[in-house]
mmCIF file of the N, C-alpha and C atoms, coordinates in Angstrom:
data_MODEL
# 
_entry.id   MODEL 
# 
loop_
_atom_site.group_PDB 
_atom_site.id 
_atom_site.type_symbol 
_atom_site.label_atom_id 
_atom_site.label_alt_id 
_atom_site.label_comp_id 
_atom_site.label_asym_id 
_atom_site.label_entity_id 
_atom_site.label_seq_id 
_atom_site.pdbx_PDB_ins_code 
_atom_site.Cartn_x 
_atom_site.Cartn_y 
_atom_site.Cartn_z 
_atom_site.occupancy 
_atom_site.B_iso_or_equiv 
_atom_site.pdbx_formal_charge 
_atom_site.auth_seq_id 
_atom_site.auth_comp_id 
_atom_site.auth_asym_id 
_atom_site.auth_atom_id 
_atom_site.pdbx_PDB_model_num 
ATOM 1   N N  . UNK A 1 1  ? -12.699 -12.325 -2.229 1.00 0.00 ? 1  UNK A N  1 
ATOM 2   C CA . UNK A 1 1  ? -11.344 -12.691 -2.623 1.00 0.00 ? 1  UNK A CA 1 
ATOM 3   C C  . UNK A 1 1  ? -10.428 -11.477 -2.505 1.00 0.00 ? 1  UNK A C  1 
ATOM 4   N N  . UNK A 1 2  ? -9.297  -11.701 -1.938 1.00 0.00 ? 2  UNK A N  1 
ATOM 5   C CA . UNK A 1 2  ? -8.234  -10.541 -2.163 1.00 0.00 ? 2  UNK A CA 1 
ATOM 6   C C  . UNK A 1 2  ? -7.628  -10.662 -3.151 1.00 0.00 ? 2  UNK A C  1 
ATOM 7   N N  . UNK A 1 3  ? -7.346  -8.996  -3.528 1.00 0.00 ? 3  UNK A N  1 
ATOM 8   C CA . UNK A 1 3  ? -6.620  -8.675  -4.454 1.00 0.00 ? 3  UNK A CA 1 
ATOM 9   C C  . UNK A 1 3  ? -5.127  -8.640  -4.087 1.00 0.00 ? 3  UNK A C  1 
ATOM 10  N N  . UNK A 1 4  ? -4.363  -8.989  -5.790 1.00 0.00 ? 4  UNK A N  1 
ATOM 11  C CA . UNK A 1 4  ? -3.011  -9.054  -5.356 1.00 0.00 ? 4  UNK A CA 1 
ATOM 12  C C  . UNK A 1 4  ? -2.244  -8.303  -4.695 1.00 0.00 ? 4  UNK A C  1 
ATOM 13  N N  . UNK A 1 5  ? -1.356  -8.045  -3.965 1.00 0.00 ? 5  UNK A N  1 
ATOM 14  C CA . UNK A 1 5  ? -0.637  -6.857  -3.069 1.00 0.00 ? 5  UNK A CA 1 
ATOM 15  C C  . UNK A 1 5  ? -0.486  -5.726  -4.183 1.00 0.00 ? 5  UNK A C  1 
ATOM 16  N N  . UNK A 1 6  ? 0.345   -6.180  -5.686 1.00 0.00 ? 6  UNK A N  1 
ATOM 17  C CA . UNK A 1 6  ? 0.264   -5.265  -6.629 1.00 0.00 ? 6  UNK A CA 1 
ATOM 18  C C  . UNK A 1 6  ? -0.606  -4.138  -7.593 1.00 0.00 ? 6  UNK A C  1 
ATOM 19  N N  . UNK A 1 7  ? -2.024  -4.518  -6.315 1.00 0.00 ? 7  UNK A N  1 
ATOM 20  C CA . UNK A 1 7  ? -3.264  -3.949  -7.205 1.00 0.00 ? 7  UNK A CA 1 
ATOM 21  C C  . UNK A 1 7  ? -3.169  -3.060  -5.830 1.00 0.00 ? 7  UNK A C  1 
ATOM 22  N N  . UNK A 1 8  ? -2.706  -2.891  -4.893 1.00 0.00 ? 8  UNK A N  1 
ATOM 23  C CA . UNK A 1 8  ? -3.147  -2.656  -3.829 1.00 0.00 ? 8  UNK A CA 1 
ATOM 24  C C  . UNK A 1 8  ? -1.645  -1.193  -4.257 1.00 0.00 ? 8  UNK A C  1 
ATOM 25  N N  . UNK A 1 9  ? -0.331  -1.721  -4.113 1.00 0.00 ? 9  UNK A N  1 
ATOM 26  C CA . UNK A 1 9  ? 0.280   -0.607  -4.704 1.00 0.00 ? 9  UNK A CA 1 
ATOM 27  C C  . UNK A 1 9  ? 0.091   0.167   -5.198 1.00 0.00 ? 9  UNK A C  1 
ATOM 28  N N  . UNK A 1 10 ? -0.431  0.000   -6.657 1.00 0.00 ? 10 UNK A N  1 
ATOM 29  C CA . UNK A 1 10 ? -0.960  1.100   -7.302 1.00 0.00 ? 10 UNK A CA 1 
ATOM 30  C C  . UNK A 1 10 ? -2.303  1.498   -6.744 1.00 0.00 ? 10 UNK A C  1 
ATOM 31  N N  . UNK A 1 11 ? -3.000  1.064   -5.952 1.00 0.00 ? 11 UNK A N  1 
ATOM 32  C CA . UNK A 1 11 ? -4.123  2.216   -5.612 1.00 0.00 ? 11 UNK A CA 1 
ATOM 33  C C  . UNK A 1 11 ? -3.486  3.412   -4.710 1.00 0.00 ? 11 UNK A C  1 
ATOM 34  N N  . UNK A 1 12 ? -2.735  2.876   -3.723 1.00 0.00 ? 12 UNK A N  1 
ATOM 35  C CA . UNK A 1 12 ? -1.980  3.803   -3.158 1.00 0.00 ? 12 UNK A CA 1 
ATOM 36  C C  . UNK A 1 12 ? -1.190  4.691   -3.691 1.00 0.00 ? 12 UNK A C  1 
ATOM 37  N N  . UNK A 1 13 ? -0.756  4.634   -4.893 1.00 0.00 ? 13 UNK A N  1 
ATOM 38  C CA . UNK A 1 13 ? 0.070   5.553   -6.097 1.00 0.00 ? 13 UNK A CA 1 
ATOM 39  C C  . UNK A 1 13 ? -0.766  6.433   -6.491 1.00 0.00 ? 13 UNK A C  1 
ATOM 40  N N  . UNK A 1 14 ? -2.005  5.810   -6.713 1.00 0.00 ? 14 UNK A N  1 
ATOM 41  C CA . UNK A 1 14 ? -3.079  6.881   -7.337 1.00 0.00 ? 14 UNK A CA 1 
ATOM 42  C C  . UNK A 1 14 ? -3.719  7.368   -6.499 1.00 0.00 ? 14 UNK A C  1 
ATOM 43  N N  . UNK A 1 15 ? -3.880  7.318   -5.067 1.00 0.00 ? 15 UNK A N  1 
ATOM 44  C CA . UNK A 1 15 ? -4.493  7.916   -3.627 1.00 0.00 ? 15 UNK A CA 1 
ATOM 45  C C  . UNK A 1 15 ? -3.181  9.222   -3.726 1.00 0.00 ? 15 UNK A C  1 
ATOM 46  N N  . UNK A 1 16 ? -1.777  8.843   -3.853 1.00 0.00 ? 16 UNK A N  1 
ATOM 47  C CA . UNK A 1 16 ? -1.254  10.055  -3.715 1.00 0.00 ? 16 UNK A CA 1 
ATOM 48  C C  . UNK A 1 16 ? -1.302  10.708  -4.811 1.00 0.00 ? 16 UNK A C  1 
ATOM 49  N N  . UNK A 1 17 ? -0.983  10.369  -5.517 1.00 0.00 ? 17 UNK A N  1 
ATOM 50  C CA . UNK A 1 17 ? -0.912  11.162  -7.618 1.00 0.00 ? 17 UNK A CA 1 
ATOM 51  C C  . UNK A 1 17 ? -2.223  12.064  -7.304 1.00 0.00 ? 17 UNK A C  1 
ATOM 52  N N  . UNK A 1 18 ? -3.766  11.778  -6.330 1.00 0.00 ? 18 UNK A N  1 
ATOM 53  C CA . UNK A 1 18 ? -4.803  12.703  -6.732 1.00 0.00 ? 18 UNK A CA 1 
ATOM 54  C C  . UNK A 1 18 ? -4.569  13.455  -5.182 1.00 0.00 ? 18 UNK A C  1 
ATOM 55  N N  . UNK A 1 19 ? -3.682  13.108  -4.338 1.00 0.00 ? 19 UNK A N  1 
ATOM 56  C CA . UNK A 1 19 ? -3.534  14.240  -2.850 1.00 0.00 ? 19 UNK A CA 1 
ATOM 57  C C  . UNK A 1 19 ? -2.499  15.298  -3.589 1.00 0.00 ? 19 UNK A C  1 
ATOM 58  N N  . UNK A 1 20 ? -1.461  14.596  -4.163 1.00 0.00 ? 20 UNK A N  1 
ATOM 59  C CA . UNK A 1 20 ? -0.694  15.699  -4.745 1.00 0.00 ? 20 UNK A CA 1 
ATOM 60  C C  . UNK A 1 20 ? -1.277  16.662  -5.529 1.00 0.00 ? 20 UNK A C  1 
ATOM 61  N N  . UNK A 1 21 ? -2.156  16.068  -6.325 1.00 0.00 ? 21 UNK A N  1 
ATOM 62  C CA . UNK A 1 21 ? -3.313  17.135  -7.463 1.00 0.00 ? 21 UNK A CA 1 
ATOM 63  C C  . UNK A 1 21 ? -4.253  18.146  -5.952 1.00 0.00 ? 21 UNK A C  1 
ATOM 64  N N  . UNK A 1 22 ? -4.618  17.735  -5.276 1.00 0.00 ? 22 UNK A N  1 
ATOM 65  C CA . UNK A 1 22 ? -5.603  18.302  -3.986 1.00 0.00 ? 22 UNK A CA 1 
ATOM 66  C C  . UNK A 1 22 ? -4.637  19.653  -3.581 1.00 0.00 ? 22 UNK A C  1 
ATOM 67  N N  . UNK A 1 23 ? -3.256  18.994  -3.185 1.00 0.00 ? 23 UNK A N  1 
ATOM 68  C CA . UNK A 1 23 ? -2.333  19.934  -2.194 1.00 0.00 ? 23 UNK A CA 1 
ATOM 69  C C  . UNK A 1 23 ? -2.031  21.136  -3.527 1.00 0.00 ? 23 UNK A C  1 
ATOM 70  N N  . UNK A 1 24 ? -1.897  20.905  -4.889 1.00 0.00 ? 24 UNK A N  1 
ATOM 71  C CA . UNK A 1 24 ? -1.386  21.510  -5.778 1.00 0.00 ? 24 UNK A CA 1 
ATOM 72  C C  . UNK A 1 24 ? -2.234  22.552  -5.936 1.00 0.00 ? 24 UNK A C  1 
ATOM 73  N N  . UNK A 1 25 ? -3.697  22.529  -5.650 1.00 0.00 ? 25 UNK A N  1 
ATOM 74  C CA . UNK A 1 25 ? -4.774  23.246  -6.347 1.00 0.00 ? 25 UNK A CA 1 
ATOM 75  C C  . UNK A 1 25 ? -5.258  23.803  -5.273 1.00 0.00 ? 25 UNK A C  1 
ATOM 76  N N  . UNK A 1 26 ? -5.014  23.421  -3.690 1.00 0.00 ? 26 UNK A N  1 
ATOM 77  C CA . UNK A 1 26 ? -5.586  23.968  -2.593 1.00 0.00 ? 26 UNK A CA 1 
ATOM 78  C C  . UNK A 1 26 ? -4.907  25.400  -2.484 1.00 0.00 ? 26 UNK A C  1 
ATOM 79  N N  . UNK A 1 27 ? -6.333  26.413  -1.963 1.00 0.00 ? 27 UNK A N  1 
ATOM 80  C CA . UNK A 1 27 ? -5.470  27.868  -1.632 1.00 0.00 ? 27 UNK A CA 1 
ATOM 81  C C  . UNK A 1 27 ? -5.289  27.687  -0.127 1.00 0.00 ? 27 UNK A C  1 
ATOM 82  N N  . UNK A 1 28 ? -5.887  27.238  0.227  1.00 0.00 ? 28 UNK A N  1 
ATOM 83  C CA . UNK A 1 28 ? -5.605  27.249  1.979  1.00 0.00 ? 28 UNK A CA 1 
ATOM 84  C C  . UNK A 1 28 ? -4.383  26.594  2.641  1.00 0.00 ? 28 UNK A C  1 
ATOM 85  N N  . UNK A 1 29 ? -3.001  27.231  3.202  1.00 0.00 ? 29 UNK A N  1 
ATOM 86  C CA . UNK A 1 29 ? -1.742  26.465  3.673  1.00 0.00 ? 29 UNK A CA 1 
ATOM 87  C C  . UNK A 1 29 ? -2.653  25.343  4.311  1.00 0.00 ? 29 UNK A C  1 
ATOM 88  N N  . UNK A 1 30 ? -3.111  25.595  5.156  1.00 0.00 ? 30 UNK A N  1 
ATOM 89  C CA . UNK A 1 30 ? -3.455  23.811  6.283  1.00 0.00 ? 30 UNK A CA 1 
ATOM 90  C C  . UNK A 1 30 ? -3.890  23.073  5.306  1.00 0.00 ? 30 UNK A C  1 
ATOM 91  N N  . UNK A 1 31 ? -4.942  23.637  4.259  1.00 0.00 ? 31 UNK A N  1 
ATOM 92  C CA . UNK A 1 31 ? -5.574  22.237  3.274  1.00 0.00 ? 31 UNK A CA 1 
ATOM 93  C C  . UNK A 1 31 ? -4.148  21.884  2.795  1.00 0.00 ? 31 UNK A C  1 
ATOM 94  N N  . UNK A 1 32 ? -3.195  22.523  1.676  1.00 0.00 ? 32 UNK A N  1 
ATOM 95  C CA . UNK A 1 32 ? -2.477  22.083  1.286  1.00 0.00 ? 32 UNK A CA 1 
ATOM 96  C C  . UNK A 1 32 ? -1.373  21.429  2.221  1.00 0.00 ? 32 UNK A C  1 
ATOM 97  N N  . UNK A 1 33 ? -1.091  21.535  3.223  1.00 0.00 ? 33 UNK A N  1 
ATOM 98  C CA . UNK A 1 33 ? -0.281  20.902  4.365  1.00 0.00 ? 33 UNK A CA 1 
ATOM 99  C C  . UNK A 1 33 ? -1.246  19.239  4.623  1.00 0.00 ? 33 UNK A C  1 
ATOM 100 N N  . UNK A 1 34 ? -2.294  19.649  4.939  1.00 0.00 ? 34 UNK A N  1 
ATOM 101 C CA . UNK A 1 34 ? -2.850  18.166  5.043  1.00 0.00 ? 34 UNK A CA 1 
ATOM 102 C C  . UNK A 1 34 ? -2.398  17.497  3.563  1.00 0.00 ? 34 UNK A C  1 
ATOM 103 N N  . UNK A 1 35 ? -3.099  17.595  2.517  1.00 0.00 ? 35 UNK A N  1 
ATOM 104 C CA . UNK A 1 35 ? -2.571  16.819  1.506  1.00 0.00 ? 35 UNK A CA 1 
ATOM 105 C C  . UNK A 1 35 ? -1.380  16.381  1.193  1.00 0.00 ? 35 UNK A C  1 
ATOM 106 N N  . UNK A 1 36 ? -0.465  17.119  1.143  1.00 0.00 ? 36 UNK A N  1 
ATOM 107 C CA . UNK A 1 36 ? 1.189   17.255  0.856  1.00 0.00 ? 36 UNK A CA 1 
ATOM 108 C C  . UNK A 1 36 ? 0.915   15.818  2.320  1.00 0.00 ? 36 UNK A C  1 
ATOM 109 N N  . UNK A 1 37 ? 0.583   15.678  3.455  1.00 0.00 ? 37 UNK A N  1 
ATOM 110 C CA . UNK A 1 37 ? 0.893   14.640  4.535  1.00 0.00 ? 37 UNK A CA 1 
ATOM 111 C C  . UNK A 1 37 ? 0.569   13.464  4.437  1.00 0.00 ? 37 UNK A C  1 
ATOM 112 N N  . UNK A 1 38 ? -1.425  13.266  3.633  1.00 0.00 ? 38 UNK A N  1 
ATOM 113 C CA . UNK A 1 38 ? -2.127  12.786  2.806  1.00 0.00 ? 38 UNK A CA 1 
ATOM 114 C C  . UNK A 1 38 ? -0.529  11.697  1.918  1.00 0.00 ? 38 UNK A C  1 
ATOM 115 N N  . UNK A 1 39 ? -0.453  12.784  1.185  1.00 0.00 ? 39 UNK A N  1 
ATOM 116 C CA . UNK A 1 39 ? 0.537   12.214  0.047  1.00 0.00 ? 39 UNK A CA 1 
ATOM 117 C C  . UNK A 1 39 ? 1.663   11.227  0.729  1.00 0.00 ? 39 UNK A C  1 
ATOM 118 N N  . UNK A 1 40 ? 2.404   11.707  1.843  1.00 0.00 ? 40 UNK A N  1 
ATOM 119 C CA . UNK A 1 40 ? 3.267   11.490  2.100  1.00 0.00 ? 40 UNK A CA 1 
ATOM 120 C C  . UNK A 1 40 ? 3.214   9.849   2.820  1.00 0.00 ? 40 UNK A C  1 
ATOM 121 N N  . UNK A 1 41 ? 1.468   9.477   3.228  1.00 0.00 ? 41 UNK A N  1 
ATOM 122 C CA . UNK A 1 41 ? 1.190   8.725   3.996  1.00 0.00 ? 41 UNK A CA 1 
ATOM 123 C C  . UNK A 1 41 ? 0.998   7.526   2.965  1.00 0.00 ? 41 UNK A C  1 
ATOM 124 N N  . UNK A 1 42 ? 0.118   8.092   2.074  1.00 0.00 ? 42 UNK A N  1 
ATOM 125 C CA . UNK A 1 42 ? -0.062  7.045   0.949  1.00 0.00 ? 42 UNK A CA 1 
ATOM 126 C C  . UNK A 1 42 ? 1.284   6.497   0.036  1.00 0.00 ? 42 UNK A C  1 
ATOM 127 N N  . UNK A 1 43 ? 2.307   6.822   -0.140 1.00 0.00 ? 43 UNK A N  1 
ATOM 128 C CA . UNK A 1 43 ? 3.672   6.634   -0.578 1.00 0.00 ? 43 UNK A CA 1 
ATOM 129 C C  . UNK A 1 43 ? 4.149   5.550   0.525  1.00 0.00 ? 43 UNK A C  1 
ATOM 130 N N  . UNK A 1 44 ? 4.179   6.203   1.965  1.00 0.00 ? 44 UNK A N  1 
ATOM 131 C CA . UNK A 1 44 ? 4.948   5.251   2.869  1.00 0.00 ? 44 UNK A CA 1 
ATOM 132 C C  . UNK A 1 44 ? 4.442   3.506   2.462  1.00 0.00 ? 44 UNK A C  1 
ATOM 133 N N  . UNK A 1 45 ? 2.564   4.060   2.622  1.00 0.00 ? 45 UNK A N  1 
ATOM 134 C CA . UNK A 1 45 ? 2.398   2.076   2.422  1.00 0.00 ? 45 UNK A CA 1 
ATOM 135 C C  . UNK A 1 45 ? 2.488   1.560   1.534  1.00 0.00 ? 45 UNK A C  1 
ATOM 136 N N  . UNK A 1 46 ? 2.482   2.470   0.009  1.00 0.00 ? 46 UNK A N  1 
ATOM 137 C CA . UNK A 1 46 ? 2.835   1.757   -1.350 1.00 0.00 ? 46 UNK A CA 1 
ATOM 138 C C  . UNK A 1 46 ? 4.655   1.610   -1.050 1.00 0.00 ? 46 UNK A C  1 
ATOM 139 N N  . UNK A 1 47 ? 5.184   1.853   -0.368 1.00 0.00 ? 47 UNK A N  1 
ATOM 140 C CA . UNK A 1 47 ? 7.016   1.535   -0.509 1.00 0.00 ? 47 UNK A CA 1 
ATOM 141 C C  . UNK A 1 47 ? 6.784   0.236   0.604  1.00 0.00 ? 47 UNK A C  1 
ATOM 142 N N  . UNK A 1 48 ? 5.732   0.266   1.482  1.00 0.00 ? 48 UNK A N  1 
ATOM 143 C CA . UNK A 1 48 ? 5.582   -1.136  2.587  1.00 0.00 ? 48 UNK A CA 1 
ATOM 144 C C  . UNK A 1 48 ? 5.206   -2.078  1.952  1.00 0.00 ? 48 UNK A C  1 
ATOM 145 N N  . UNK A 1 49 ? 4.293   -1.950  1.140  1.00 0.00 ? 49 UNK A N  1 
ATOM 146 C CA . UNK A 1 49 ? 3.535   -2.786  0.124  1.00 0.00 ? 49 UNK A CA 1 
ATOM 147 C C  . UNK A 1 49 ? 4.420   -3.700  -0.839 1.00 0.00 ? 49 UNK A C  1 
ATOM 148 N N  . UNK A 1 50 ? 5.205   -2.493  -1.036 1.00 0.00 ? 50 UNK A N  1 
ATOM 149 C CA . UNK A 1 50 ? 6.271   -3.380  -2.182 1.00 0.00 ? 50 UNK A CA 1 
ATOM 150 C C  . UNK A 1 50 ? 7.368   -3.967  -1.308 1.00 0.00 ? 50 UNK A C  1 
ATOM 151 N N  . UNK A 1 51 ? 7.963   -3.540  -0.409 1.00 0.00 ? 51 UNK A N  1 
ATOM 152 C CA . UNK A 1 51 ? 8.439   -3.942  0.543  1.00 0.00 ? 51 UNK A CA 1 
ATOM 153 C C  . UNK A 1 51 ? 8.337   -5.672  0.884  1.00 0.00 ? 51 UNK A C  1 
ATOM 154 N N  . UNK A 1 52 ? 7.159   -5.409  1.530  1.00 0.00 ? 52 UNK A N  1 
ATOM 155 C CA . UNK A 1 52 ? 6.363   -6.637  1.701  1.00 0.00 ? 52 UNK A CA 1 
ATOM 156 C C  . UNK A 1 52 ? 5.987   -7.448  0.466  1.00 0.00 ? 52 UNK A C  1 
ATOM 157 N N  . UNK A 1 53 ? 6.017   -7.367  -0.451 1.00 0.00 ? 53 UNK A N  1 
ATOM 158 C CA . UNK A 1 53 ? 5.850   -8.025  -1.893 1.00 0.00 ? 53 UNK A CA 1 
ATOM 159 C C  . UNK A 1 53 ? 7.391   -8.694  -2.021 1.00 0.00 ? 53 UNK A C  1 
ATOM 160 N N  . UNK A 1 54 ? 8.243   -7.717  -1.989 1.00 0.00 ? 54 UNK A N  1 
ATOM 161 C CA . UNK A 1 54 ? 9.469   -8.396  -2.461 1.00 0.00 ? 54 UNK A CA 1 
ATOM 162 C C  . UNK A 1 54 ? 10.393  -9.162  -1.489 1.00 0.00 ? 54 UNK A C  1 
ATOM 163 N N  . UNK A 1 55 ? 10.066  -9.084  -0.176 1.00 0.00 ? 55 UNK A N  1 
ATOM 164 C CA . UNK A 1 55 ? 10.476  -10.151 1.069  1.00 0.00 ? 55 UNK A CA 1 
ATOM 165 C C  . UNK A 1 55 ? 9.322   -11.450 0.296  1.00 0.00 ? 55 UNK A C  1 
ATOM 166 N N  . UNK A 1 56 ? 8.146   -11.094 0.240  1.00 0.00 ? 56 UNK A N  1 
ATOM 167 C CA . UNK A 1 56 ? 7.709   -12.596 -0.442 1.00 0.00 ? 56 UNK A CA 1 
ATOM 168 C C  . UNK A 1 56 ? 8.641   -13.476 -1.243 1.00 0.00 ? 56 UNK A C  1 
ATOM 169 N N  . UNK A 1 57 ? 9.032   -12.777 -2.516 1.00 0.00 ? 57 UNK A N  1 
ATOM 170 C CA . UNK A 1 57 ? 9.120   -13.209 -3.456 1.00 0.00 ? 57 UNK A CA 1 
ATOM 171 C C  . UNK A 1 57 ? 10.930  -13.626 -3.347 1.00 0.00 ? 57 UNK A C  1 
ATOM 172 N N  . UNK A 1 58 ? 11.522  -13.076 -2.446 1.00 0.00 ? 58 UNK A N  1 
ATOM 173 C CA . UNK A 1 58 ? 12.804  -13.535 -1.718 1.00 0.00 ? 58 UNK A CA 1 
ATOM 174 C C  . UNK A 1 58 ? 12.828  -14.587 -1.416 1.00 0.00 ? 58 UNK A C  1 
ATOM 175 N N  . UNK A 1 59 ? 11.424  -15.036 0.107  1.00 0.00 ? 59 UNK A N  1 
ATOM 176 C CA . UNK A 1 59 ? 11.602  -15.943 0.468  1.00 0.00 ? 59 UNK A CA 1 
ATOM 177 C C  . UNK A 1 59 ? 10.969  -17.059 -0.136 1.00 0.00 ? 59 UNK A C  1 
ATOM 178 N N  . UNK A 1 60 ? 10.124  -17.298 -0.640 1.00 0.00 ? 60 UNK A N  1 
ATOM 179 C CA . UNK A 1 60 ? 9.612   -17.827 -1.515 1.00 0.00 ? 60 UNK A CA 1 
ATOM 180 C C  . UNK A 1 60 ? 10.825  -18.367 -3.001 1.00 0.00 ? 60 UNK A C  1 
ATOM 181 N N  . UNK A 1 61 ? 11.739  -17.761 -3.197 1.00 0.00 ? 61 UNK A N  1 
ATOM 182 C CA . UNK A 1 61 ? 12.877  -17.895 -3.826 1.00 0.00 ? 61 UNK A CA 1 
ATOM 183 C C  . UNK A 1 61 ? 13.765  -18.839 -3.438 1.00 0.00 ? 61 UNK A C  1 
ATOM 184 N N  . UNK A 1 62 ? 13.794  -18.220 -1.972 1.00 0.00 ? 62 UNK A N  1 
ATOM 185 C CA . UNK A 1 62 ? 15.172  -19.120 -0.870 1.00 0.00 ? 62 UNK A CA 1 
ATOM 186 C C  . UNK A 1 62 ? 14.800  -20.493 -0.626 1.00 0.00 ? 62 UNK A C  1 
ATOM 187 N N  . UNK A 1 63 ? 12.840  -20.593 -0.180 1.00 0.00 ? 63 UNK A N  1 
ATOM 188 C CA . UNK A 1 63 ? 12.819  -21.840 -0.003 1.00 0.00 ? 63 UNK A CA 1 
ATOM 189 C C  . UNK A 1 63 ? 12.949  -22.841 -1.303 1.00 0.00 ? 63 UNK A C  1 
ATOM 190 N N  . UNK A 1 64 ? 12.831  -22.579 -2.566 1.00 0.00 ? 64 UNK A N  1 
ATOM 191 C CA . UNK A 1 64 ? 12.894  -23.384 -3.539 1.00 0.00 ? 64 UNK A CA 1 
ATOM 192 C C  . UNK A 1 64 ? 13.992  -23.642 -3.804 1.00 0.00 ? 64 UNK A C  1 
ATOM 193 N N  . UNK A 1 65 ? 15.374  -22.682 -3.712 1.00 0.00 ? 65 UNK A N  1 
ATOM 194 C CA . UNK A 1 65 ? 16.769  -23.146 -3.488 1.00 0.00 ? 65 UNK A CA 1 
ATOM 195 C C  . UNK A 1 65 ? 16.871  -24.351 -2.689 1.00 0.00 ? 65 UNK A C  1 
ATOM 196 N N  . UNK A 1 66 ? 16.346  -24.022 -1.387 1.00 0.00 ? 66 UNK A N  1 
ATOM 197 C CA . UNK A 1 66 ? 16.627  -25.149 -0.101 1.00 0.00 ? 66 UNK A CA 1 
ATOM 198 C C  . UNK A 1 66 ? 16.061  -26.244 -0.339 1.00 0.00 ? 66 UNK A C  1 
ATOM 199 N N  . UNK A 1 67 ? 14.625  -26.396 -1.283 1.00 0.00 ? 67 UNK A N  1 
ATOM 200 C CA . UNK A 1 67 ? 14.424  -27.685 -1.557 1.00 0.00 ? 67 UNK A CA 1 
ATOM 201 C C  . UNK A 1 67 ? 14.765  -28.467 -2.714 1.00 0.00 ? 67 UNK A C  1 
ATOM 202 N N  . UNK A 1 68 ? 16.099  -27.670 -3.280 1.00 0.00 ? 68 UNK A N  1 
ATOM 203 C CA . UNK A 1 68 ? 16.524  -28.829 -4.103 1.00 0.00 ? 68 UNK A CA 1 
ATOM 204 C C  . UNK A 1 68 ? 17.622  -29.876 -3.695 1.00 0.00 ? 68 UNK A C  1 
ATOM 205 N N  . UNK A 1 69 ? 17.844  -30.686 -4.112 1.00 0.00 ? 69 UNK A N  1 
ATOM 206 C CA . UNK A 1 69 ? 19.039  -31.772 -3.469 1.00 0.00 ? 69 UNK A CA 1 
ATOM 207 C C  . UNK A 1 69 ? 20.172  -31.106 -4.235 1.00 0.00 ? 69 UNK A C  1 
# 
């Protein structure tokens, strides 16, 4: 069974919340450059995620407008 898109957001919140902890604590520039990118990647699909959550819940909105008389 899939999980809701909103369980899926927050994993991606917490994939970056622990790259940001990685990039914060790394001594090496490239490690911390990968993470800080890490981070940056996991943010993009939690903002797609919700993205895509709230075009649902739009259209899913619009059609129940349209099917009333």
């Amino acid at each position: 069974m899939l999980r809701k898109l909103s369980d899926e957001i927050a994993d991606c919140y917490r994939h970056a919340e622990d790259c940001r902890h990685k990039a914060d604590a790394a001594v090496i520039p490239t490690a911390k450059e990968e993470f800080v990118e890490m981070e940056r990647r996991w943010l993009f699909l939690a903002r797609s995620y919700e993205f895509t959550e709230r075009l649902a819940d739009f259209t899913d909105y619009s059609e129940t407008l349209a099917a009333k008389p």
